[in-house]
ZABADREN-727068 format. One record per residue: x, y, z of N, C-alpha, C, O in turn; residue in three letters. Coordinates in steps of 0.001 Angstrom, whole numbers, plus 500000, padded with zeros to 6 digits. Layout:
<sites>
XYZXYZXYZXYZALA...
</sites>
This chain:
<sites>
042862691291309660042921689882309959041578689255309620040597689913309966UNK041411688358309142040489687648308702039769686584309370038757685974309024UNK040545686482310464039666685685311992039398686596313428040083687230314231UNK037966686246313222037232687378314144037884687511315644038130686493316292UNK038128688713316116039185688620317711037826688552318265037686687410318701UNK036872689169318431035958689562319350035240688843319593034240689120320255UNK035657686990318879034522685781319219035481685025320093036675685323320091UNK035042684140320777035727683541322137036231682319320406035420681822319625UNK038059682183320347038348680955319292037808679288320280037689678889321438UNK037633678799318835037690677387318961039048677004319932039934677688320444UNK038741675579319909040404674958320764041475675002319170042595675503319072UNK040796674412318249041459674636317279041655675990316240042682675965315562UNK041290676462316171041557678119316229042440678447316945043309679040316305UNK042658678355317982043475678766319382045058678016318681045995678653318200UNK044965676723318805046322675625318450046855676252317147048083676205317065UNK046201676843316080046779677660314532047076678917314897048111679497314569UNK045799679586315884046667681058315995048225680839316603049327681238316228UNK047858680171317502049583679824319000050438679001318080051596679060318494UNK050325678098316769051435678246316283052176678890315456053383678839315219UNK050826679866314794051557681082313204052396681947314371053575682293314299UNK051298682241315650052146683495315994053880682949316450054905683476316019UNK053804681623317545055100681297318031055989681141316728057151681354317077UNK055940680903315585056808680523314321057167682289313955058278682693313611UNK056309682895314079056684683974313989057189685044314884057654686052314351UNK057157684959316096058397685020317023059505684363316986060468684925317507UNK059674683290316504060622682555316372061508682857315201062737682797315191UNK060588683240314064061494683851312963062148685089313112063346685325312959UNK061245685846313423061699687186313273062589687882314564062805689070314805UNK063053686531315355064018686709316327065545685994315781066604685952316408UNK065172685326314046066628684627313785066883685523312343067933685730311736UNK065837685854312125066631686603310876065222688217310220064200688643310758UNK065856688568309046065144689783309142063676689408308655063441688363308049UNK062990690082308884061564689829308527061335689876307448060614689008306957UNK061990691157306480062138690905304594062431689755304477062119689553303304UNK062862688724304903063586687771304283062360686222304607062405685156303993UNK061660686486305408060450685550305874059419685683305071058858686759304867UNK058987684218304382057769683918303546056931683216304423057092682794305568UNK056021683188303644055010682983304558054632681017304029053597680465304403UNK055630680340303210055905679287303042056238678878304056055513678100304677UNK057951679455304724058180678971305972057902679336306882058783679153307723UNK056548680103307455055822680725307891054820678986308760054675678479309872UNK054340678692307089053813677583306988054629675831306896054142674700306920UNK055333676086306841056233674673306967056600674485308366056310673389308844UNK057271675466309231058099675340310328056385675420311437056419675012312598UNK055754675690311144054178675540311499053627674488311646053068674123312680UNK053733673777310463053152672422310078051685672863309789050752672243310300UNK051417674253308728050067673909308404050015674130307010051107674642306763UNK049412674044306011049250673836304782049144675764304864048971676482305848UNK049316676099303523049073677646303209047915677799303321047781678676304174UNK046579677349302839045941677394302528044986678075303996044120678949304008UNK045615677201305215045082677127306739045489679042306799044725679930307180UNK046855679189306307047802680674306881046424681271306279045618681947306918UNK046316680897304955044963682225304146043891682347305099043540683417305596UNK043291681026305384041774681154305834042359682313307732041296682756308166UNK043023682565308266043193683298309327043638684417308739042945685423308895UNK045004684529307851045604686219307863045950686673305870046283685907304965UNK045781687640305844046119687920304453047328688000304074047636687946302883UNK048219688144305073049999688087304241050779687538306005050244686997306972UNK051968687919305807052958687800306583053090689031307452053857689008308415UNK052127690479307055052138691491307660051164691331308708051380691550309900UNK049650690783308002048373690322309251048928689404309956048082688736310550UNK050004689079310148050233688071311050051248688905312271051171688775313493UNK051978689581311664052783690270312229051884691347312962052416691648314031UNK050632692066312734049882692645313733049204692013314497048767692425315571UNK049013690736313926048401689570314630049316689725316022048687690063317026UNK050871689485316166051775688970316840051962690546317980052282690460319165UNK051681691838317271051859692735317717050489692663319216050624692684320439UNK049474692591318465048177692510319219048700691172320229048011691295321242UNK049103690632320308049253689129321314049653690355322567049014690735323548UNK051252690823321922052078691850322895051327692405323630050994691702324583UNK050824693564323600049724694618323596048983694930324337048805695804325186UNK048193693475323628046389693736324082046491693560325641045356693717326090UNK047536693253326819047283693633327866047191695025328237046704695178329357UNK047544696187327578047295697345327702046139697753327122045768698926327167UNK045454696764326506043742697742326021042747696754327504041737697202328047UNK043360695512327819042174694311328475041884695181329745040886694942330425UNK043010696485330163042733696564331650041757697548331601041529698148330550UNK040945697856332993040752698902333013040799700058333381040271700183334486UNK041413701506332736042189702494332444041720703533333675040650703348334255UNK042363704331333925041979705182335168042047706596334449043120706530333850UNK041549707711334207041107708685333904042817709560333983043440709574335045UNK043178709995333154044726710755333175044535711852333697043556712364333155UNK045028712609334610044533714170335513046372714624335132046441715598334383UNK047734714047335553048745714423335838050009713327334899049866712282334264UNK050932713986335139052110713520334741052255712282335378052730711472334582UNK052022711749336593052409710542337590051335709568337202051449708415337618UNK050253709905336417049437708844335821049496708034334295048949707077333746UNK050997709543333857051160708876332488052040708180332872052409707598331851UNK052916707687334067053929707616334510053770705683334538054516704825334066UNK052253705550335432051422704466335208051653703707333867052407702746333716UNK051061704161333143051171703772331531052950703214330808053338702628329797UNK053339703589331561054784704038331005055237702901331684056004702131331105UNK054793702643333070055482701494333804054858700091333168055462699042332945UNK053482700399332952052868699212332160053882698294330861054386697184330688UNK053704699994329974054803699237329158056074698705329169056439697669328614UNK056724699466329830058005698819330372057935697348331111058825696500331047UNK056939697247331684056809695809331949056446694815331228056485693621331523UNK056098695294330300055422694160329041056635694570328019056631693858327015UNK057627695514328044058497695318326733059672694717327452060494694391326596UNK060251694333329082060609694052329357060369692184329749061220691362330087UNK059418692074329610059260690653329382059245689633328512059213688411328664UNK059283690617327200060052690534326064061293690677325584061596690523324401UNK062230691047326693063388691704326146064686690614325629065856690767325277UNK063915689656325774065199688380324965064360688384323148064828687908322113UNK063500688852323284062901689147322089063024689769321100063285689448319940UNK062724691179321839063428692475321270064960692704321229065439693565320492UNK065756691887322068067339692027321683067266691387320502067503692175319586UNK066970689972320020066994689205318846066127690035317414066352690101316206UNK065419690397318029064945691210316489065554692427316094065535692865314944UNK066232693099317318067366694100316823068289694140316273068681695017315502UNK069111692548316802070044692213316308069985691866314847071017691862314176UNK068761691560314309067984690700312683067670691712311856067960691719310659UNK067022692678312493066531693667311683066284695333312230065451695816312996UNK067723696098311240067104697179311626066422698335312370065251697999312548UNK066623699396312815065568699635313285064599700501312634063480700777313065UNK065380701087311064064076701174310217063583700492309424063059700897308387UNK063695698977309895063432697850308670061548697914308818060784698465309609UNK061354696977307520059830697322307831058548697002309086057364697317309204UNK059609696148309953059117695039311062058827696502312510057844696696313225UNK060228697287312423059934698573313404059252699316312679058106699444313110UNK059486699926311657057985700593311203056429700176311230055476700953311277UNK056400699069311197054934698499311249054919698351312718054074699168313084UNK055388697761313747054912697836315256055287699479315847054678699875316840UNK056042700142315351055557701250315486054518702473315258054315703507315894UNK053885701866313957052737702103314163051382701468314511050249701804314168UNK051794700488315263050667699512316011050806700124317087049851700846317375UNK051595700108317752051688700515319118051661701846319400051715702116320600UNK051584702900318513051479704106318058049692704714318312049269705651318989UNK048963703691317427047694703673317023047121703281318388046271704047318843UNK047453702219319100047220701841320351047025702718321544046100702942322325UNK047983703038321418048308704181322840047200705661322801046691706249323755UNK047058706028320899046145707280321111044891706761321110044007707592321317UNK044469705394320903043302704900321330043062704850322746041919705132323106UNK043938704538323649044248704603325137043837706066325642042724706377326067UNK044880706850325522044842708419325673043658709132325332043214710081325979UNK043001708497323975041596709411323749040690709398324350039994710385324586UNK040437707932324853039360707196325783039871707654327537038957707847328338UNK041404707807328040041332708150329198041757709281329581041791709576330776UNK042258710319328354042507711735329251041390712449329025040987712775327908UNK040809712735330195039450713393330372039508714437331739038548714597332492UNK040544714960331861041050716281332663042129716692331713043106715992331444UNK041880717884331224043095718543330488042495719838329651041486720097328994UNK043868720581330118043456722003329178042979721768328046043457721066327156UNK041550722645328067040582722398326760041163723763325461040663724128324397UNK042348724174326176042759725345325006043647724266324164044092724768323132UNK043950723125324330045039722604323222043761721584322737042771721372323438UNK043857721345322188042986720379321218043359718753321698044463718257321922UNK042413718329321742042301716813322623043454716186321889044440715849322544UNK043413715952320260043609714964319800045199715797319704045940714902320111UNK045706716472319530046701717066319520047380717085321470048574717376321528UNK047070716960322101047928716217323087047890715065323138048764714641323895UNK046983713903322467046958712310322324047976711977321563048567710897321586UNK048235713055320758049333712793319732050615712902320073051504712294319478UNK050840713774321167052031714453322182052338713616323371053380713523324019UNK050887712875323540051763711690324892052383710642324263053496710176324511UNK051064710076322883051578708979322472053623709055322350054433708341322942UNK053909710309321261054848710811320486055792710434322046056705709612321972UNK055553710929323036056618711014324120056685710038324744057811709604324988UNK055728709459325146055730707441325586056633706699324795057581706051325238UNK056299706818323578057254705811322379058643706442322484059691705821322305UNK058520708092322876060439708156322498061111707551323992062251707086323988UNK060547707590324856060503706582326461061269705115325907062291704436326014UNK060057705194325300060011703398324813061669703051324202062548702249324520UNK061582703721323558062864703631322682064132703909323044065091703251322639UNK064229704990323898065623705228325013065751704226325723066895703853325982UNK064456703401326313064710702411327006065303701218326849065934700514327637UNK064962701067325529065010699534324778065655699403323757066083698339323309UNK065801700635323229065974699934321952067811701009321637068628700697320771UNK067975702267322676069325702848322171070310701634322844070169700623323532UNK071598702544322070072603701322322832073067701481323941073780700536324280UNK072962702408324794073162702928326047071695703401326425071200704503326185UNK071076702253327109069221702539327079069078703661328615070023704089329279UNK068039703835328777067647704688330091067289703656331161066798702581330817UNK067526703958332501066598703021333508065276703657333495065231704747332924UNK063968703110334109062430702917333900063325704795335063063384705941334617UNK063590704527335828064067705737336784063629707286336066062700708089336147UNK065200707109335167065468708189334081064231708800333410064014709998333229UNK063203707404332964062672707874332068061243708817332235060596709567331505UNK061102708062334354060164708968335154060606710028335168059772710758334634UNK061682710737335549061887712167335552061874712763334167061357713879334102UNK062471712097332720062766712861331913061139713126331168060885713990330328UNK060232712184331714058331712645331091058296713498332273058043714661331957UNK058454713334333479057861715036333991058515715977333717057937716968334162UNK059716716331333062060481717186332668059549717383331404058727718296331326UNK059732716571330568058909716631328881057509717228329223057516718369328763UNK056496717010329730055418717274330160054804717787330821053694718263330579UNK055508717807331996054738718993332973053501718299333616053227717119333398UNK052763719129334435051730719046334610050262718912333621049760720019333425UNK049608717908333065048592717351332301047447718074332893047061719024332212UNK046887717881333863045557717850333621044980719417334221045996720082334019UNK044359720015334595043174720904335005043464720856337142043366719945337964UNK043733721946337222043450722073339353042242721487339342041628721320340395UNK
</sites>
């Protein structure tokens, strides 16, 4: 993305990001995301292309743009050290509460596109990338015989298939189900 996150935006900065991103919730809840330019990206916006360039490089930086809006309440907090299964359990409820507050969202983009269209492949690996950034920084109790980054890769991998029984099959899991079926998947995490 080509507009800095880590500087507090202008008011006007703020009014272009809040309308590329809402136009783009808005699209990609009526039809498939292949099919969205970044013309009407910019028309149903009301900003010249030129405005879309100076913030994002395509219709994809916008779309991680839109991913990061989702999200970034799971990087803003701060994280509690992972020891056990009932702390990934934490994490798990997080998300479920933030994909559930979306879920008139995510029904409409299911219904538009796919779920290997390129819109779930790309927030799947946003939210992918996210989580082992999470996990690397907070599991700091855990058997040192498996390799760090190789269980970051094993919670992420099992959070997202969570994610996805929950939300996204057609007969989804309750948040319930999906507590027992990670302590079943996982076991005990961290170190006596």
């Amino acid at each position: 993305m080509k507009y800095d996150l880590t500087k507090k935006p202008t008011r006007g900065a703020q009014r272009t990001l809040q309308a590329f991103s809402d136009t783009m919730y808005q699209l990609i809840g009526k039809k498939a995301f292949e099919d969205i330019s970044v013309n009407e990206i910019c028309q149903l916006s009301n900003f010249p292309r030129a405005t879309f360039y100076n913030y994002f490089d395509d219709k994809y930086d916008l779309l991680n743009y839109c991913w990061y809006l989702i999200v970034n309440g799971l990087r803003g907090e701060k994280h509690r050290a992972i020891r056990a299964t009932s702390d990934l359990k934490l994490y798990l409820d997080r998300l479920y509460e933030l994909f559930d507050s979306h879920r008139e969202l995510l029904q409409h983009i299911v219904l538009h596109n796919p779920v290997d269209s390129a819109l779930f492949t790309n927030f799947n690996a946003y939210l992918r990338k996210t989580l082992r950034e999470i996990f690397t920084n907070d599991l700091t109790h855990y058997d040192d015989r498996i390799p760090l980054s190789m269980l970051v890769t094993h919670f992420s991998n099992t959070v997202m298939m969570m994610l996805v029984a929950m939300f996204l099959q057609e007969d989804p899991i309750s948040l319930n189900q999906a507590h027992e079926y990670l302590g079943i998947l996982l076991g005990y995490v961290g170190k006596a």
